[in-house]
Backbone as a printed PyTorch tensor [residue, N CA C, xyz], in Angstrom:
tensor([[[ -3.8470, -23.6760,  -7.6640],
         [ -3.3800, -22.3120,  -7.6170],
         [ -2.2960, -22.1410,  -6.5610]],

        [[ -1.7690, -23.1520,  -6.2360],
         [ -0.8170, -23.0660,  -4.7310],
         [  0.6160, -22.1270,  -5.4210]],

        [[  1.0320, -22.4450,  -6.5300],
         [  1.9240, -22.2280,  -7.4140],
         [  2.0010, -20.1970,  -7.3040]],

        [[  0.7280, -19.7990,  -7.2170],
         [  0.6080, -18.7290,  -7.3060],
         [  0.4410, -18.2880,  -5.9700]],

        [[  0.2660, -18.8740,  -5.2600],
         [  0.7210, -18.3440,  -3.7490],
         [  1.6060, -19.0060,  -3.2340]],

        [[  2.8280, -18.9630,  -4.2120],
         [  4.3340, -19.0750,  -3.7160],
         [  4.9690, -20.9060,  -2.8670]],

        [[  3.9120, -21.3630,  -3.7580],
         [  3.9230, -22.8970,  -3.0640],
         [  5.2420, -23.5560,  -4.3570]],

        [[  5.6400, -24.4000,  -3.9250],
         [  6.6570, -25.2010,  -4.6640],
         [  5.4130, -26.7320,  -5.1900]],

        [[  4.7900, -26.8210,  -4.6040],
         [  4.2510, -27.7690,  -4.8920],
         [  2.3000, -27.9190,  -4.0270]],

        [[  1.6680, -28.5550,  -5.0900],
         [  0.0000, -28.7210,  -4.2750],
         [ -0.2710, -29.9090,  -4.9550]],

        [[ -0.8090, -30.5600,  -3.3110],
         [ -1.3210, -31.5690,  -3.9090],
         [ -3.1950, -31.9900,  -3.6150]],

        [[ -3.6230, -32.1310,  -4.8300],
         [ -4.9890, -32.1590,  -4.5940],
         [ -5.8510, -33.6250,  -4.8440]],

        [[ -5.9980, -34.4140,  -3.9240],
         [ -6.1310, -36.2410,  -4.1750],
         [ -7.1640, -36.2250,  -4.5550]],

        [[ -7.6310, -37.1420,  -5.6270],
         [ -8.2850, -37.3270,  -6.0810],
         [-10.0080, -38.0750,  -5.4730]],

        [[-10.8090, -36.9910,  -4.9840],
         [-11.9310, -37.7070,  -3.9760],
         [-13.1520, -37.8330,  -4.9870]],

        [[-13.8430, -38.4320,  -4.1240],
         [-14.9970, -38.7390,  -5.2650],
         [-15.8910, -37.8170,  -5.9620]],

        [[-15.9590, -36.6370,  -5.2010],
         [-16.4820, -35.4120,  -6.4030],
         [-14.9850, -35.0000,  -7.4440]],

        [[-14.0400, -35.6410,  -7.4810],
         [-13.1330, -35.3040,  -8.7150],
         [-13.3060, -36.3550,  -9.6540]],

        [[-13.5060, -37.4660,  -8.6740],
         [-13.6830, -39.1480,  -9.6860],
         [-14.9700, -38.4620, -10.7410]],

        [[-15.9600, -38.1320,  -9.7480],
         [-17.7620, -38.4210, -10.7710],
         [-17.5070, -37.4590, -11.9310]],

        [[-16.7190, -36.2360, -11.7380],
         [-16.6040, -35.0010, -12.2080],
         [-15.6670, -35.4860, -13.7910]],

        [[-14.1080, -36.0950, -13.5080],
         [-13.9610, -36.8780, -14.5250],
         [-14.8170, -37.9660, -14.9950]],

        [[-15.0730, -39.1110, -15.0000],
         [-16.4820, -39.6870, -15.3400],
         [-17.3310, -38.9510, -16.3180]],

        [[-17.7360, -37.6630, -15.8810],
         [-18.6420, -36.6350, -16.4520],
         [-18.2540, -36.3350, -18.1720]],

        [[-16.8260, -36.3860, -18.0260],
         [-16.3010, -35.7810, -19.0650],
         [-15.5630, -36.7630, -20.0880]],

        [[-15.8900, -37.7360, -19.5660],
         [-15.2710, -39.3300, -20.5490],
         [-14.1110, -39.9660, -19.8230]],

        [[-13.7810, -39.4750, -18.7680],
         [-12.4290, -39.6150, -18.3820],
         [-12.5350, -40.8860, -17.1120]],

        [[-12.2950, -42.0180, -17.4410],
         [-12.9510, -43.4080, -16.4410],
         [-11.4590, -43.4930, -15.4350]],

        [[-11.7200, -43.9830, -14.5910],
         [-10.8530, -44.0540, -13.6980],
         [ -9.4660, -45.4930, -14.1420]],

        [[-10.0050, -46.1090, -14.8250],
         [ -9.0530, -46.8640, -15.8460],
         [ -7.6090, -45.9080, -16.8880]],

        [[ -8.0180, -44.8480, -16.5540],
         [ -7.2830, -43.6360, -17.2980],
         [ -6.1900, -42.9420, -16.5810]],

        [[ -5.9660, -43.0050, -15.6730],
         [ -5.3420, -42.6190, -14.3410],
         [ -4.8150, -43.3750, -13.1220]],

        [[ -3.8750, -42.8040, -13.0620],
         [ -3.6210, -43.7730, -11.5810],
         [ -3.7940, -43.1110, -10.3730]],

        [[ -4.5380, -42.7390,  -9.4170],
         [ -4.6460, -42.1120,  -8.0240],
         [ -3.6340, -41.9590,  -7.4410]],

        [[ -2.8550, -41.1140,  -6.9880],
         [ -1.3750, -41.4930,  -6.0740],
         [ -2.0300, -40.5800,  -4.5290]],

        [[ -1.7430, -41.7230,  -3.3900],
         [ -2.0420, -40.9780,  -2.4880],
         [ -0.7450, -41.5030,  -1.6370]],

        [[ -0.9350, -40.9250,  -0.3810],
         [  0.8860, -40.7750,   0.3240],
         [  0.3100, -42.2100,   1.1530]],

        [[  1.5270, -42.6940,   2.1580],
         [  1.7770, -43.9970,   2.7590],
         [  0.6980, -43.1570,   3.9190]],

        [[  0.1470, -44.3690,   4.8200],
         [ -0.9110, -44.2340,   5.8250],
         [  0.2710, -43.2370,   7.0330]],

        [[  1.6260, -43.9120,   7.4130],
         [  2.5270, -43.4590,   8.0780],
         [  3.3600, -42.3510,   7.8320]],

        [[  2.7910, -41.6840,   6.7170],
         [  3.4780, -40.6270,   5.9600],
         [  3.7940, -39.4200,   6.8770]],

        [[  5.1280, -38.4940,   6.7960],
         [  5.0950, -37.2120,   7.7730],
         [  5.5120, -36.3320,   7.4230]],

        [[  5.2770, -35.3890,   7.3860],
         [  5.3150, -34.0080,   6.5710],
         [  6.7240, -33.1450,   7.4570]],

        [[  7.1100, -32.2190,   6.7640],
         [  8.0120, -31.0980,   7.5220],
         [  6.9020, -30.0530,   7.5340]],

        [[  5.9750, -29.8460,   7.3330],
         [  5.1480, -28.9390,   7.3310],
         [  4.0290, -29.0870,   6.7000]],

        [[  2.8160, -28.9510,   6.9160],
         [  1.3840, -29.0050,   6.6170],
         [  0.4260, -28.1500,   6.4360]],

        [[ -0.0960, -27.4990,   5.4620],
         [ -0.6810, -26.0810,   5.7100],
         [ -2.0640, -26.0660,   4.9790]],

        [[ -3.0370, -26.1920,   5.7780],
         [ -4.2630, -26.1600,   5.2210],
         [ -5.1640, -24.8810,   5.0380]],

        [[ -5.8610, -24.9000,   3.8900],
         [ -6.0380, -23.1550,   3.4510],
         [ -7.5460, -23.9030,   3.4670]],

        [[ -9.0670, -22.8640,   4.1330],
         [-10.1310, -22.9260,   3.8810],
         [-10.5020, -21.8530,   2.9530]],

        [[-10.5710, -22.8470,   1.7360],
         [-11.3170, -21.6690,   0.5190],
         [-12.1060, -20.8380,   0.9890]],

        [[-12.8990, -20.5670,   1.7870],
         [-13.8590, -19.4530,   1.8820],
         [-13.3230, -18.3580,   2.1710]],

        [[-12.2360, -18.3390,   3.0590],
         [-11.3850, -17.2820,   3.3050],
         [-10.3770, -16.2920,   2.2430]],

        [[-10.1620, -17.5190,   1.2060],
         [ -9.9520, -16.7530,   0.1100],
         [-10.5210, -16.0530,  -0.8960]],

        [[-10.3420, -14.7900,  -1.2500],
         [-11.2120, -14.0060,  -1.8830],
         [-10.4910, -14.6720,  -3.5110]],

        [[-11.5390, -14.2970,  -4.2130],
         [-11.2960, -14.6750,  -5.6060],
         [-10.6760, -13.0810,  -6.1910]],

        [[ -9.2560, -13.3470,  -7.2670],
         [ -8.8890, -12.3150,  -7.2000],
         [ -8.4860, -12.3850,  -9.1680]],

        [[ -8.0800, -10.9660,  -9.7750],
         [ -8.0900, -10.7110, -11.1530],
         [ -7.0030, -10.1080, -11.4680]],

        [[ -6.4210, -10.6310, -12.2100],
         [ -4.9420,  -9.8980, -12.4760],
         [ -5.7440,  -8.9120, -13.5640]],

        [[ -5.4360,  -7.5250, -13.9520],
         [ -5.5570,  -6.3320, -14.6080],
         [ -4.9810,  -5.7620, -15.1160]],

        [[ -5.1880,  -5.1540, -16.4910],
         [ -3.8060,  -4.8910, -17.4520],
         [ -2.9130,  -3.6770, -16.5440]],

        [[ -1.9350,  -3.8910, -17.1880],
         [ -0.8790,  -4.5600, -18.0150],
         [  0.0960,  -5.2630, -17.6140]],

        [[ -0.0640,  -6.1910, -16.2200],
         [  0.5730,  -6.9490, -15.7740],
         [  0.1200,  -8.0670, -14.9030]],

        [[  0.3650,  -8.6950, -14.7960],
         [ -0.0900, -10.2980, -13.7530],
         [ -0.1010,  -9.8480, -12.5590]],

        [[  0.5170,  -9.1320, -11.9280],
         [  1.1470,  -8.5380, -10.8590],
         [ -0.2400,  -7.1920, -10.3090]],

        [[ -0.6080,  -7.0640, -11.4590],
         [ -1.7940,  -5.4260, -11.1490],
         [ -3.1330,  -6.6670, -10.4220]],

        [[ -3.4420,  -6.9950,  -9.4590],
         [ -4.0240,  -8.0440,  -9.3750],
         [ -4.9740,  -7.0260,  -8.0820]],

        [[ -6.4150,  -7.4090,  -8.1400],
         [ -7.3260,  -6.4800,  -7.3810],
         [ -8.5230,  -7.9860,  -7.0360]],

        [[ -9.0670,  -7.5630,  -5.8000],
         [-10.3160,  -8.3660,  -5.6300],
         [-11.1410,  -8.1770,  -6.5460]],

        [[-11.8530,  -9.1280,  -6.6140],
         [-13.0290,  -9.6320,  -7.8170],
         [-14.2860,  -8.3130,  -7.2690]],

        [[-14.0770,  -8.3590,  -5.8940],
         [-15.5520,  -7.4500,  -5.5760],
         [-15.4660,  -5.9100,  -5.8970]],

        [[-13.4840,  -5.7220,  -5.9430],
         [-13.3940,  -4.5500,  -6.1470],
         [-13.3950,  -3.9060,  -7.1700]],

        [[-13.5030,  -4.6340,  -8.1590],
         [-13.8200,  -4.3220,  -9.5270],
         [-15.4480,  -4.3910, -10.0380]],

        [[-16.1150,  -5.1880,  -9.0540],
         [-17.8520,  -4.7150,  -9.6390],
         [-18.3520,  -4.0420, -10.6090]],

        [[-18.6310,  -4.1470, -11.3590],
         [-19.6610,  -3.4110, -12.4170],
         [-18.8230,  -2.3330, -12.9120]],

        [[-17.4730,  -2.7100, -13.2570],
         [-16.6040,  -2.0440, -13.7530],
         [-17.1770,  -2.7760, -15.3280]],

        [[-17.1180,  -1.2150, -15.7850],
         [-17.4290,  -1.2560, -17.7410],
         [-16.0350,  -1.1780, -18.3430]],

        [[-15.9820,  -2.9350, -19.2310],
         [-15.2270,  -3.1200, -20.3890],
         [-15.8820,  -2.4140, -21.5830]],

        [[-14.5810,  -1.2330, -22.2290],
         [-14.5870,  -0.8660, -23.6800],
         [-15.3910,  -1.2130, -24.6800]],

        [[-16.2910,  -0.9710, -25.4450],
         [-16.3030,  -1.6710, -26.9530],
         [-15.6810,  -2.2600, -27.3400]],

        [[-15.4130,  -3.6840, -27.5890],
         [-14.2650,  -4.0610, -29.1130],
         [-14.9330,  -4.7860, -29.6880]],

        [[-16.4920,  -4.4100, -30.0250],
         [-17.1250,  -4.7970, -31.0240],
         [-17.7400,  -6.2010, -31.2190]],

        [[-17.6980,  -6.5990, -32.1180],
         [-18.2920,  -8.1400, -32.3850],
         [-17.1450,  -8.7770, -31.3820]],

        [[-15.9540,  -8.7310, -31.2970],
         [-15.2060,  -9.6130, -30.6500],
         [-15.2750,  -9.6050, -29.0880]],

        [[-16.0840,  -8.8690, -29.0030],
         [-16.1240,  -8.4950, -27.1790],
         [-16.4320,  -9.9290, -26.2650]],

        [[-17.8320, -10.7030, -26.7200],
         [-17.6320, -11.7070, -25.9080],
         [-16.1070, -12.9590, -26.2070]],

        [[-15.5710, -12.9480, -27.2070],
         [-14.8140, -13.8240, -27.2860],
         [-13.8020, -13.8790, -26.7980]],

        [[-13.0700, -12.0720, -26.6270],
         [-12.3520, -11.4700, -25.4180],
         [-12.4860, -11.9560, -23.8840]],

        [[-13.7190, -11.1520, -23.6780],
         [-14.1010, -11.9050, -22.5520],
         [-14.0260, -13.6430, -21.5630]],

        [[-14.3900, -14.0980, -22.9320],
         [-14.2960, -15.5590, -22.3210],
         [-12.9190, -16.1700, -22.7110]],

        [[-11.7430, -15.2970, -23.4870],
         [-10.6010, -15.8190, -23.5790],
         [ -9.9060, -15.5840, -21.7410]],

        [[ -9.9860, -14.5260, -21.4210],
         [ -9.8530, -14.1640, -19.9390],
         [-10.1200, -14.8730, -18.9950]],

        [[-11.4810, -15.2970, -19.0300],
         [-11.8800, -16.0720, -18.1420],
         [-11.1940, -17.1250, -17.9240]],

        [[-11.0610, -17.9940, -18.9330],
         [-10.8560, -19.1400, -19.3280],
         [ -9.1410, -19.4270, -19.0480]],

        [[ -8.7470, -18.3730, -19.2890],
         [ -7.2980, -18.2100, -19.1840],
         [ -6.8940, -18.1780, -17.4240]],

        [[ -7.5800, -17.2010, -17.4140],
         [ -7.1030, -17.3810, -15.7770],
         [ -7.7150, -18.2730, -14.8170]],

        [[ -8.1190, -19.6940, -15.4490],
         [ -8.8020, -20.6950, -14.9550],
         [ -8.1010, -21.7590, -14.6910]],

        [[ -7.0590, -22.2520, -15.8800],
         [ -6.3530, -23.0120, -16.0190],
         [ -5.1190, -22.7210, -15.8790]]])
């Protein structure tokens, strides 16, 4: 998600809860190549973010941009749209996952 907080680039190395996690899903490490930087490697800048500090957040119609905390929306009631409601739902989810 660095992309969305205005990053040009994120890099996330591949550690062993990502290895077991692919594994999980058919995906063997024969499938991939790991790229990690030189031991002597040096940055112009380094910026480490502790997830906990970040709140999980929801973009809201009718734009990407209408974006509110997850807590601040609580037990906010989605519309009827009928039989299609959960499929709605989990198109959303799912969407703003990947």
């Amino acid at each position: 998600m660095g992309v969305e907080m205005g990053a040009k680039n994120s890099v996330f190395y591949v550690d062993n809860i990502t290895k077991k996690y692919l594994n999980s899903i058919g995906i063997s490490s024969s499938n991939y190549d790991s790229i990690y930087p030189d031991d002597n490697a040096s940055y112009i800048r380094e910026i480490t973010y502790d997830l906990v500090d970040i709140a999980p957040m929801i973009a809201c119609p009718h734009a990407v941009d209408n974006v509110k905390s997850v807590s601040d929306i609580k037990g906010l009631k989605i519309p009827s749209l009928g039989r299609n409601r959960q499929l709605v739902l989990n198109f959303y989810i799912l969407f703003c996952t990947h």
